[in-house]
C-alpha positions as CSV (number, residue, x, y, z in Angstrom):
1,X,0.0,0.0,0.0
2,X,0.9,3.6,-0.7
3,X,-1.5,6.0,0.4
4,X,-4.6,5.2,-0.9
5,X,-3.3,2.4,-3.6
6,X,-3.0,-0.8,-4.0
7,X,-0.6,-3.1,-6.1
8,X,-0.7,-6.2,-7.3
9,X,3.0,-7.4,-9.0
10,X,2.4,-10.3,-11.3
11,X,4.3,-13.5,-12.1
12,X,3.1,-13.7,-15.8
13,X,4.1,-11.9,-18.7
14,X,3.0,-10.6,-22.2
15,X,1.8,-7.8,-24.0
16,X,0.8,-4.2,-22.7
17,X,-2.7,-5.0,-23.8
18,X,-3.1,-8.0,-22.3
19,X,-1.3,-6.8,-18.9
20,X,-3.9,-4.1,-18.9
21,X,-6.8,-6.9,-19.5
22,X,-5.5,-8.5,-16.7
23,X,-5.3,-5.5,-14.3
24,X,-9.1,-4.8,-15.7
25,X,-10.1,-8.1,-15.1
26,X,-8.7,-8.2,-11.7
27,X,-10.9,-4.7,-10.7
28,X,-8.0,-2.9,-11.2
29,X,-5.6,-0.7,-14.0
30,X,-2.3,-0.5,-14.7
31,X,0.1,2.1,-12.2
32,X,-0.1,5.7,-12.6
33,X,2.8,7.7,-11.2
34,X,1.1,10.6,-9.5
35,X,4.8,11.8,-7.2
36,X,8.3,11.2,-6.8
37,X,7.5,10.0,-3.2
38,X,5.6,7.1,-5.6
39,X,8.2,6.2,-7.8
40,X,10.6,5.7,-5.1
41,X,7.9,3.6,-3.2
42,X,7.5,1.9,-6.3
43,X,11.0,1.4,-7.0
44,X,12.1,-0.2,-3.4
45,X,9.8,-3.5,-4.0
46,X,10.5,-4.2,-7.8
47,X,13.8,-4.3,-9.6
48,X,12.8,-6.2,-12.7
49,X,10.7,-5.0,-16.1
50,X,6.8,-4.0,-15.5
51,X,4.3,-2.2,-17.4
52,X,3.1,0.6,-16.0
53,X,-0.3,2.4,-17.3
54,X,1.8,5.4,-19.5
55,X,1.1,4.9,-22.9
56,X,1.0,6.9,-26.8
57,X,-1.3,4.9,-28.4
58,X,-3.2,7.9,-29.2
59,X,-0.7,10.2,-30.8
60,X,2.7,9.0,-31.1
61,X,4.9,10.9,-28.6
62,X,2.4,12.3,-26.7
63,X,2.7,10.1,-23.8
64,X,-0.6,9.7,-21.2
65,X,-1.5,8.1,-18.5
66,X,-4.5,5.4,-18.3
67,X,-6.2,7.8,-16.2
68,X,-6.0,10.4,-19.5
69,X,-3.4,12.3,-17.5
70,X,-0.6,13.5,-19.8
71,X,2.7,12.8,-18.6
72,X,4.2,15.4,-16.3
73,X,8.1,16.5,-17.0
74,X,10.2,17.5,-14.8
């Protein structure tokens, strides 16, 4: 838990889309990164490859979140 969120880190692998279907499936979406206090939460319990729920499927290059949140930069 971190703050008001819940994850789930799973032992199968495959696609973006299909990691998605499974996070929807299980009542849940993929991770959006709202802080930095979350990616460094994130960060301490996982040190191999995931998807996270950031995506440009939409327009190339014009990265959002699952939420529809665009991408913050620094």
């Amino acid at each position: 838990m971190f703050g008001c969120s819940c994850y789930y880190l799973s032992t199968s692998s495959g696609s973006w889309d299909e990691g998605r279907e499974d996070c929807k499936n299980r009542g849940g979406d993929l991770l959006v990164i709202d802080s930095a206090d979350e990616q460094k939460f994130i960060s301490t319990f996982t040190k191999q490859q995931a998807w996270i729920g950031l995506n440009d499927k939409e327009t190339e290059g014009s990265w959002k979140w699952v939420d529809g949140t665009s991408m913050m930069m620094p």
